[in-house]
Every structure is written in C-alpha cells, then in structure tokens.
C-alpha positions as CSV (number, residue, x, y, z in Angstrom):
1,X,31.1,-108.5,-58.6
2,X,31.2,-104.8,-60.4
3,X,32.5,-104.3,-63.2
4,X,36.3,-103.5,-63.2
5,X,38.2,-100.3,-63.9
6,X,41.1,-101.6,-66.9
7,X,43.3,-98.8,-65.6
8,X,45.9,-101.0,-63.7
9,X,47.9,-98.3,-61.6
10,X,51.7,-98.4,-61.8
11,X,52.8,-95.0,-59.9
12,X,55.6,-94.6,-57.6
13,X,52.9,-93.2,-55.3
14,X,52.0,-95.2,-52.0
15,X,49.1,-97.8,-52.3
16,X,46.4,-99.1,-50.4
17,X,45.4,-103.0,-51.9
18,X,41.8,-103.8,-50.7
19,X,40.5,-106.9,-49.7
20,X,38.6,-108.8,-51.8
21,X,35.0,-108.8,-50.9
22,X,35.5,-105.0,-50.0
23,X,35.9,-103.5,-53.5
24,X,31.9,-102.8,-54.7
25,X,30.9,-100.6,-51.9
26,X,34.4,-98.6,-52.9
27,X,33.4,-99.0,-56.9
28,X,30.5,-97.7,-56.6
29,X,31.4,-94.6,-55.5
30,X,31.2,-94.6,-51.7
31,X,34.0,-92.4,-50.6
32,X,35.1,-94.4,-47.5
33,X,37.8,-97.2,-47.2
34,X,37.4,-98.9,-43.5
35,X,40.2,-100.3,-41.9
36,X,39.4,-103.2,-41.9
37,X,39.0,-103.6,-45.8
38,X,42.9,-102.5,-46.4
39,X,44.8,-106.0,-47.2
40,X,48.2,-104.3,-47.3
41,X,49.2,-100.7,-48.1
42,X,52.5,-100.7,-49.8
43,X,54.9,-97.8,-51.1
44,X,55.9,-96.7,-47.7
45,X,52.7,-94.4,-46.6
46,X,52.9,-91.9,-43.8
47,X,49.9,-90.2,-42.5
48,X,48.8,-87.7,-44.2
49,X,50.2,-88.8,-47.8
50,X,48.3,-88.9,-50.8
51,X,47.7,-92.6,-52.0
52,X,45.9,-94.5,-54.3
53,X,43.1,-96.7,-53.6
54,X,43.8,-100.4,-55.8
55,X,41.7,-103.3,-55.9
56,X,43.3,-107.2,-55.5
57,X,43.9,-107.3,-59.0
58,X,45.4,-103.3,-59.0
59,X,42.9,-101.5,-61.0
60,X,42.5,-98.4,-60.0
61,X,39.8,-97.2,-57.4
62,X,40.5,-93.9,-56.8
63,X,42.9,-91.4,-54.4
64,X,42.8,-89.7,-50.7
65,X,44.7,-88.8,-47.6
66,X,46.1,-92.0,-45.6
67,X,45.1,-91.5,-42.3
68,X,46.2,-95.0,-40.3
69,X,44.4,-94.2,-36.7
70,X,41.4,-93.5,-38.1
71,X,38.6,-96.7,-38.6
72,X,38.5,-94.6,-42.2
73,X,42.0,-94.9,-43.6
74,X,41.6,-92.9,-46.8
75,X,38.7,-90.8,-47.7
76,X,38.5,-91.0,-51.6
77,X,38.9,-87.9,-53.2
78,X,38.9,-88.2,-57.1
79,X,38.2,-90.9,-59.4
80,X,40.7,-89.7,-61.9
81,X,43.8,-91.5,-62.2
82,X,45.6,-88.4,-63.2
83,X,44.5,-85.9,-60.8
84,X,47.0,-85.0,-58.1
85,X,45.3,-83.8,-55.1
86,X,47.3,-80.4,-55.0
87,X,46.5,-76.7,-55.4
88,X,45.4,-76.6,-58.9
89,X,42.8,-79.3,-58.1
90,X,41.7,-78.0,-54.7
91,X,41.0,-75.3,-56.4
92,X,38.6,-76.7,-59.6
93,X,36.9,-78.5,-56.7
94,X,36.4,-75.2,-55.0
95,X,34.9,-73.6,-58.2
96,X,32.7,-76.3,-58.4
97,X,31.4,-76.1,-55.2
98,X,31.1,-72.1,-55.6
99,X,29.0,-72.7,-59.1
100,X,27.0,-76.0,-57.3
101,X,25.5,-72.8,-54.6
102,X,24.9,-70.2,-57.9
103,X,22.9,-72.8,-59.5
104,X,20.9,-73.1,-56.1
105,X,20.5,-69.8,-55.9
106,X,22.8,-69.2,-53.1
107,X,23.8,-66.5,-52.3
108,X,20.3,-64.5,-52.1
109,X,19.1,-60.9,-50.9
110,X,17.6,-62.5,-48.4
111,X,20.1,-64.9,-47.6
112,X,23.7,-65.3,-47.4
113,X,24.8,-67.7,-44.6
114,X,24.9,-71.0,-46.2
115,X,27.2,-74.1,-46.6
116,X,29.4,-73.9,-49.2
117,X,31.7,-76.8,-48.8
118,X,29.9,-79.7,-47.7
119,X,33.0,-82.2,-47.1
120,X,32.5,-85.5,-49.1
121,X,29.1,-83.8,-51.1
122,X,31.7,-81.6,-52.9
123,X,34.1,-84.4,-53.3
124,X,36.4,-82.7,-50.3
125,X,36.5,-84.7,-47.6
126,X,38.1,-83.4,-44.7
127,X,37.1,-80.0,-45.3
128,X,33.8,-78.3,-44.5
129,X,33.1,-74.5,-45.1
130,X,30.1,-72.0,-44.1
131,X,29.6,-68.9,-45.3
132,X,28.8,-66.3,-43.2
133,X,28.2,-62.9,-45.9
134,X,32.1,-61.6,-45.9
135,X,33.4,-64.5,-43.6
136,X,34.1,-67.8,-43.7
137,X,34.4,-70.4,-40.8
138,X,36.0,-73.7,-41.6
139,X,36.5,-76.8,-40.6
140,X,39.4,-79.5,-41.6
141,X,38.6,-83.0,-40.0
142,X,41.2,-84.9,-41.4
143,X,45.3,-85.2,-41.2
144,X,45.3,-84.8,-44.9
145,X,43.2,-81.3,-45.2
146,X,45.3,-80.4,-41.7
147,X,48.5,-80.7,-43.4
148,X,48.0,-78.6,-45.7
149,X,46.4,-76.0,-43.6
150,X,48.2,-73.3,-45.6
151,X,47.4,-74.3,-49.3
152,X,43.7,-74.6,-48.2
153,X,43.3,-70.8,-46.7
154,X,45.4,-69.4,-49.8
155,X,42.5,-71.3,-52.3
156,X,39.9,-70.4,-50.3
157,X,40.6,-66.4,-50.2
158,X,41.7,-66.6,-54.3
159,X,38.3,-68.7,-54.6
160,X,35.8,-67.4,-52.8
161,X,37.2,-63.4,-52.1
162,X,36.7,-63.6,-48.6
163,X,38.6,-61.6,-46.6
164,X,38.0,-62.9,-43.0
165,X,38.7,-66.8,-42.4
166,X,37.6,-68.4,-38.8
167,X,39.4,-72.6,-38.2
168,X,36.4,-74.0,-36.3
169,X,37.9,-77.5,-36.6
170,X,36.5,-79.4,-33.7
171,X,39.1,-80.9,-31.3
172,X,37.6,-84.2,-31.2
173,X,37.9,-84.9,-35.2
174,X,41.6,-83.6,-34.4
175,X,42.2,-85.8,-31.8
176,X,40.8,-89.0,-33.7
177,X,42.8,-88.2,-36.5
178,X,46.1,-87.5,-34.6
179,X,46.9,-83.7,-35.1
180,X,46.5,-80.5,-32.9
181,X,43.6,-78.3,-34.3
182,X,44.7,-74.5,-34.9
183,X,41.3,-72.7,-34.3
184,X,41.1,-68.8,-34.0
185,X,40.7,-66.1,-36.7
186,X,43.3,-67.3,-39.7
187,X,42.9,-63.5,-41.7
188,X,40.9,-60.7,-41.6
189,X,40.1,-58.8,-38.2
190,X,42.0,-60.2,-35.4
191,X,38.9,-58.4,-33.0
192,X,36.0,-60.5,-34.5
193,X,33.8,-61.2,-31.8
194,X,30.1,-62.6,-34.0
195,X,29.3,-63.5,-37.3
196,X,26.5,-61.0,-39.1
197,X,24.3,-62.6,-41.7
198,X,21.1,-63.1,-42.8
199,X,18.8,-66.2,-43.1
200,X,15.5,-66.1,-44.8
201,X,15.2,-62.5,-44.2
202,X,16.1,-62.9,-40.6
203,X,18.9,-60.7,-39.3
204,X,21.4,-63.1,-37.4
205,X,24.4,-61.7,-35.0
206,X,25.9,-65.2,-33.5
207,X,28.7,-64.8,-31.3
208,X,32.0,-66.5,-32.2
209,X,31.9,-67.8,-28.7
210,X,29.1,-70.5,-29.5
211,X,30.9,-73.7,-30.2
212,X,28.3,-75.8,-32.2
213,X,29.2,-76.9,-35.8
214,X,31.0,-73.8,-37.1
215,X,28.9,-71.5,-35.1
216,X,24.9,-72.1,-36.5
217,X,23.1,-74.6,-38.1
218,X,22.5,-74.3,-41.6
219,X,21.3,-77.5,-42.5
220,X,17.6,-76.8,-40.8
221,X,17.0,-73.8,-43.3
222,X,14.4,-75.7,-45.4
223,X,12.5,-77.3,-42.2
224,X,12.3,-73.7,-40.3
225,X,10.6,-72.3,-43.3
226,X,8.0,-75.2,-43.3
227,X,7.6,-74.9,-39.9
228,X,6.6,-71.0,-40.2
229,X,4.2,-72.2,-42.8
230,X,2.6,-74.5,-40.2
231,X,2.6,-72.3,-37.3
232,X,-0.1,-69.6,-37.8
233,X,-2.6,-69.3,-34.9
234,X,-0.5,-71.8,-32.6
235,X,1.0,-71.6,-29.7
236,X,4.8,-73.4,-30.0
237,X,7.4,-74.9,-28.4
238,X,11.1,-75.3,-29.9
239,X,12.8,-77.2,-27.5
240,X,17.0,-77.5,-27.6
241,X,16.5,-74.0,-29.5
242,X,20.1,-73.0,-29.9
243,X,19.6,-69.4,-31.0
244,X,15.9,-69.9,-31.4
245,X,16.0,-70.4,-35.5
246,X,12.8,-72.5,-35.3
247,X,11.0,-70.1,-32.7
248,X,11.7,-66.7,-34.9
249,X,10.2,-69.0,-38.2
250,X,7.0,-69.8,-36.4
251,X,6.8,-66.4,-34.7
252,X,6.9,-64.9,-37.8
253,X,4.8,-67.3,-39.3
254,X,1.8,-66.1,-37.0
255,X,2.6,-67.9,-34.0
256,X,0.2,-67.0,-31.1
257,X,2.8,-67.6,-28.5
258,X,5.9,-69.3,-28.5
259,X,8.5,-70.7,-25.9
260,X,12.1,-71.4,-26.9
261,X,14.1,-73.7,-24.1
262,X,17.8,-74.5,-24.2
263,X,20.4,-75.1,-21.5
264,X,22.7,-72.8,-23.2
265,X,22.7,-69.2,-21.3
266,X,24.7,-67.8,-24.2
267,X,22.8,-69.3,-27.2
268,X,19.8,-68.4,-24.9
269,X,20.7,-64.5,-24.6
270,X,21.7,-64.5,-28.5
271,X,18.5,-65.6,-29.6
272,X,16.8,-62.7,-27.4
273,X,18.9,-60.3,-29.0
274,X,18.0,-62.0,-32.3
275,X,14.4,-61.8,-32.0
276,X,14.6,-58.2,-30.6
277,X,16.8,-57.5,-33.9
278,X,13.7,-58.9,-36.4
279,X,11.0,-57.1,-34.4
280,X,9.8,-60.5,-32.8
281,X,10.6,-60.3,-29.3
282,X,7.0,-59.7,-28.3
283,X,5.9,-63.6,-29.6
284,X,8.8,-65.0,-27.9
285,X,9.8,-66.3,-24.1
286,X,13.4,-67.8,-23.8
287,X,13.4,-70.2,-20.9
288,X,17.0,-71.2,-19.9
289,X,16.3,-75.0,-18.6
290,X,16.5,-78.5,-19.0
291,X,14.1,-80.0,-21.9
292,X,13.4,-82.9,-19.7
293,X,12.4,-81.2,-16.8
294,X,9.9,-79.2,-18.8
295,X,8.6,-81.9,-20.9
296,X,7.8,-84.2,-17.2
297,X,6.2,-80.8,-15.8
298,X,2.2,-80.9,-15.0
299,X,2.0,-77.2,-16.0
300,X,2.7,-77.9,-19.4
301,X,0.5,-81.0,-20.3
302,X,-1.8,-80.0,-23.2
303,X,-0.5,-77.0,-23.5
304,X,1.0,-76.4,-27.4
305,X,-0.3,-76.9,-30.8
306,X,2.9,-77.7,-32.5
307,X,6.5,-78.9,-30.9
308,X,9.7,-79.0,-32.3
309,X,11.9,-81.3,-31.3
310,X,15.9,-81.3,-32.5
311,X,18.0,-82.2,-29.8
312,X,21.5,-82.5,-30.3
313,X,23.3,-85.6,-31.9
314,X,22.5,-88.5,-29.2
315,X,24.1,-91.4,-31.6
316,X,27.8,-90.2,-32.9
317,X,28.4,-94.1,-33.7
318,X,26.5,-97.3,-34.5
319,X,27.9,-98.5,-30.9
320,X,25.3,-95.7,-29.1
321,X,22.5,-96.1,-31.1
322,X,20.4,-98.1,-29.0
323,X,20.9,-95.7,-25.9
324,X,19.8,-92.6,-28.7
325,X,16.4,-94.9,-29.8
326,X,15.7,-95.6,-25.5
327,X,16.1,-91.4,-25.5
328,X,14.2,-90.2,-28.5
329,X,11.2,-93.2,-27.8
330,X,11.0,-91.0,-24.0
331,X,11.2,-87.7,-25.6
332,X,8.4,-88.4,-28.1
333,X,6.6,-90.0,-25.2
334,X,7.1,-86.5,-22.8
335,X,6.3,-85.0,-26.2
336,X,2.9,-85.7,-27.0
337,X,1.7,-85.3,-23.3
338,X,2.7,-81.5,-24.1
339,X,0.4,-81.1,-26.7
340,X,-3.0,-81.0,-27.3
341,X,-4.7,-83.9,-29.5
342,X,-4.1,-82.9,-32.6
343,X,-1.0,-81.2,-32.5
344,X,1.8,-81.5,-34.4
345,X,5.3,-82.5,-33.5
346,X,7.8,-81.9,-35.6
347,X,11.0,-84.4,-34.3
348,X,14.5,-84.1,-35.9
349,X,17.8,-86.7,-35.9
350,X,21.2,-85.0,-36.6
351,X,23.0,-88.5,-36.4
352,X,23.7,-90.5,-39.3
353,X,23.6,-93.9,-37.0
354,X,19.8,-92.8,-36.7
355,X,17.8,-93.5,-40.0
356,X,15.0,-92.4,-41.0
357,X,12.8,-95.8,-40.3
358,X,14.6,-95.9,-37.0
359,X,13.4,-92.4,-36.3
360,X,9.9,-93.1,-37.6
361,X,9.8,-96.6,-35.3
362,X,11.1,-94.5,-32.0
363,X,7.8,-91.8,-32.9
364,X,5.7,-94.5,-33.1
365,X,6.6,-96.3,-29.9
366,X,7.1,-93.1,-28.5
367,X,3.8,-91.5,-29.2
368,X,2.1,-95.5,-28.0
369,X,4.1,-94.9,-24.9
370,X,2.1,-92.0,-24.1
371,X,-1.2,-93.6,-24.9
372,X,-1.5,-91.8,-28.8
373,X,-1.0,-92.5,-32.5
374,X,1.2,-90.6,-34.6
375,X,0.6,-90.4,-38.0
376,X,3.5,-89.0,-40.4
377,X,2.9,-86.2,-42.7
378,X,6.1,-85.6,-44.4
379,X,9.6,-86.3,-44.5
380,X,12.3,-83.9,-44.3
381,X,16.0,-84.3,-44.9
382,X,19.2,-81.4,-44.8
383,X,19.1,-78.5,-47.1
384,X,20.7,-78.8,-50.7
385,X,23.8,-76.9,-49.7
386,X,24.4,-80.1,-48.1
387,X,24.6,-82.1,-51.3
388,X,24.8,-86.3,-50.6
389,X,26.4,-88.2,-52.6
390,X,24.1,-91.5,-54.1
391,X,26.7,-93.9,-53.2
392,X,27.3,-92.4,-49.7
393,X,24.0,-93.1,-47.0
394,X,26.1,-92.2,-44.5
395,X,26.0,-88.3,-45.9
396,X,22.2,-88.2,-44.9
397,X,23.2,-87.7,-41.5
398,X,19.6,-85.0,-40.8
399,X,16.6,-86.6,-41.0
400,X,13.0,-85.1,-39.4
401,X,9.1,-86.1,-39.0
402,X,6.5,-83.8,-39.0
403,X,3.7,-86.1,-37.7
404,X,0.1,-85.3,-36.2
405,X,-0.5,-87.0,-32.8
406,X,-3.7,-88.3,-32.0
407,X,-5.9,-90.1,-29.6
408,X,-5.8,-93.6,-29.5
C-alpha cells in the first residue's frame, strides 16, 4: 500500500469514500475515480457538486465535480485540501496553463493556433481550450465545468484577453454526462463564419462548419513538421486528410506530387483553398473518396514513396478495441501494397484504448499480411501543448509509427 496522506478531512462538504484496494492508482496522482471504486458517497451529493475524494480510513485524496452517470464519478481536480474549486482558483489554473504555453514558446510569429487548455494536463478536467490567434473555441465535457458555464467564459476573457469565444462541446460528452450542450459563438462577432490562424508558417482559414475536435487538429503539429522533413523528392499520399495539414507539410517539404483523400467535401474544399492560400496548390490533388476504395485500387499499387495514415478514432473504449486492431492490421495491409519497397508509412492512433505496442503489433501483422516487413524508425506521441500527466496513461491518447516497409 502507498503511503497515506495524515490530513483526515472533516468538512461539511459531500464525500466520496473509496474502496479499499482502489486508493493507490487515486494516490498516485491519476485523476480518475471509476465507479466502481466509490464504497459510499456521503454528505448528500448532487451532480455537479464539488466533493472530496476520501480513502477508507478518510485521509484526504483530493477534490472534483460528482458526476453519478458517468463510469468516472469525479475527476480530481486539486490535491490541496484547502482549495475550493471556484473563480479565484479557476483562474490560477488558467494562469498556469497560459505561462505552461510561454515557456513552450507558444504563441510564435509563425504560429498561433495551439492548445492552451489541455483538460486533465492542466489539472482542468472537463475543460479543453484552443486557441485560434484572437479566438478561442472551447470545450466543457463534464456536468461540473457545464454548470458553471458562466464563471468559466468570464475567466477565460479576464485570462487570456480574448474577445471572441466559440462552445464546441461535443453533444456526445454532454449526453454521457447528462446536460444539454450550448454550442454557438458565446462573445465576440455573432457573424463568425472560420477561424484565421497560422501553423508553422502555414496560413489556415477553417470554417466554423467543420465539426471535428474544436475545429482542427493541433495535436499533429510536431509529426507534420517531421513529415515535411521526410518528404523531399517523393511522391505522397495523406489519406483521411481533413484539411490536408500533412499534404501542405510534405508539399512544402519538396514533395514531387502529393494526393490528399478524405470523404469530407467540406474539409476537402477548405484544404484547396488552403493550399491555394500558401502558394501550394500546384503539388497538391484533393480526391473526395473513400480511403478503402483507393487503397484496394490496382491503379495505385506501387505507386508512393511515403503514406500517411491517421484515420479517425476507430477505438473510443476498451470494448471496441479489438474491431479498431482487425481495421488498422487491413489498412496497414492495403497500405504497403501502395507503396513502393522502401517506402515509408507513417501510421497514427488518436485513441487512447490503442497503445503504442498495440499499434506497433497491428503494423507488423499488417505489413506480414501483405507479404512485407516493417521496420520502425521512430516513435511519435501529441505535441507538448498537450501536456500528460505521469500518473494518467490514459492522457497519451496520440500515438504514431514512422516505419520503412520492406520486402520479405
């Protein structure tokens, strides 16, 4: 067993009593309490409340939002007996998150669209923010943050000096969690129609009308600047391309061709305008179609140097995971037959149910399947604006391979 807190917690505040047998995981700092670790939660709890997180013997573990239809039941969010989770510390955990991107370098002249609330990384879970240069579009996944909808907005302008704030909260997280979601433009210019920033250099204008994540995908920013490094005197594919992040990087990079697919007409005609936008439109064909069909078609076999491969999250939960290995052991398989021996294939996960060594098992089989080897090269995880926290595996939900497939 850890080591116990001495604080023994004698508030009037409600109380959630673990288990015993479920405390180290909790200890230790992972910020999740299961439902099925809770012994007894006593002092009259509604959802939504603040409570306090108690081991059997009632030392102190830490405090959250009670949120009783959820599998997660309280997501801790200090460690501090004395903290209350209202304005005044929403907003020193703002701050801290604001200084955390200044000491990344974030924002630069080159870039400013970035995370810069990353939920449980900047010990605020429930609440995720991106930064798009004078806007900000958030998200607030849990009944707690939801609740107080108001006090977040009012901390986030008086933090950050935004003027424009965009809800993005995702009706399924709403719906799990038991409250309506309020999306739409909160402040700022009621006639909003894309968000304008910059990425790398790259001049971005991503219509409000996309629905992934809050709008883009930061968390690839690190992995699309390798793969312009990697892409000079190649011809590329960047399959489920969204807005065609990865296919401006290697186009830039020196790219002798490259062929961005997605299913997404909008996404699709954004990522045109895009390229046009950064001079690139000449390197570039956007092909609205299905991955699968492509990757299957004769016309393609041996036909790119390097392919990226990030499809969208195929495990949300532990319960799909071995339907999302079945898919990415084909797609590695339908993968290699599009590239020439040699090549590269750079293969992402964006589900935390998906590991890394489950990733690297599914490339292997996959590129066996197809009658090849594949031989990692390097590992790749999310960007630092997506900070982890050490006790918390679940928080490395983006994982990728960049592997060189070969003849048998």
């Amino acid at each position: 067993m850890p080591q116990q807190s001495s604080v023994r917690y004698g508030s009037a505040m409600p109380s959630v009593i673990l288990k015993p047998g479920h405390v180290q995981s909790v200890w230790s700092g992972h910020p999740w309490v299961y439902s099925q670790a809770v012994e007894r939660v006593q002092g009259g709890a509604t959802a939504g409340d603040e409570v306090t997180v108690l081991d059997p013997r009632g030392n102190y573990l830490g405090s959250g939002y009670y949120s009783p239809r959820s599998a997660i039941v309280v997501r801790i969010a200090t460690r501090n007996p004395k903290a209350r989770l209202d304005n005044s510390w929403l907003r020193k955990r703002l701050s801290q998150a604001h200084e955390l991107r200044h000491e990344m370098g974030l924002p630069t002249v080159r870039t400013n669209g970035f995370r810069l609330v990353h939920a449980e990384g900047d010990n605020l879970p429930g609440l995720v923010v991106d930064r798009y240069n004078e806007t900000v579009a958030i998200q607030l996944t849990t009944l707690g943050m939801h609740r107080r909808r108001a006090m977040v907005m009012d901390a986030i302008q008086g933090v950050f000096g935004v003027k424009t704030i965009v809800d993005r909260t995702p009706t399924s997280f709403a719906k799990l969690e038991g409250f309506e979601p309020e999306p739409g433009i909160v402040c700022g210019p009621m006639d909003l129609d894309a968000y304008r920033f910059m990425e790398r250099g790259f001049v971005y204008e991503v219509p409000m009308a996309l629905t992934q994540k809050t709008g883009y995908y930061f968390d690839q920013r690190p992995l699309r600047a390798r793969v312009e490094q990697l892409s000079r005197g190649r011809r590329v594919l960047d399959a489920f391309c969204f807005v065609g992040s990865f296919a401006l990087a290697a186009a830039r990079g020196g790219a002798t061709s490259v062929l961005a697919v997605d299913e997404n007409v909008i996404a699709l005609e954004t990522g045109a305008r895009c390229a046009k936008a950064n001079g690139l439109s000449d390197r570039i064909a956007f092909s609205r179609g299905s991955v699968r069909t492509l990757l299957s078609s004769s016309q393609h076999t041996a036909k790119f140097d390097l392919v990226v491969l990030d499809p969208p999250s195929m495990a949300p939960s532990q319960k799909s995971l071995q339907r999302a290995s079945k898919a990415f052991r084909w797609l590695v398989a339908q993968g290699c037959r599009v590239l020439r021996p040699g090549g590269l294939m750079v293969l992402s996960a964006c589900s935390a149910a998906v590991d890394v060594n489950t990733l690297t098992r599914m490339l292997a089989m996959g590129a066996r399947d197809a009658g090849m080897q594949a031989i990692v090269l390097e590992r790749w995880f999310q960007g630092m604006d997506h900070p982890v926290p050490a006790a918390f595996p679940e928080g490395l939900y983006l994982k990728s391979l960049i592997a060189r497939i070969n003849p048998i």
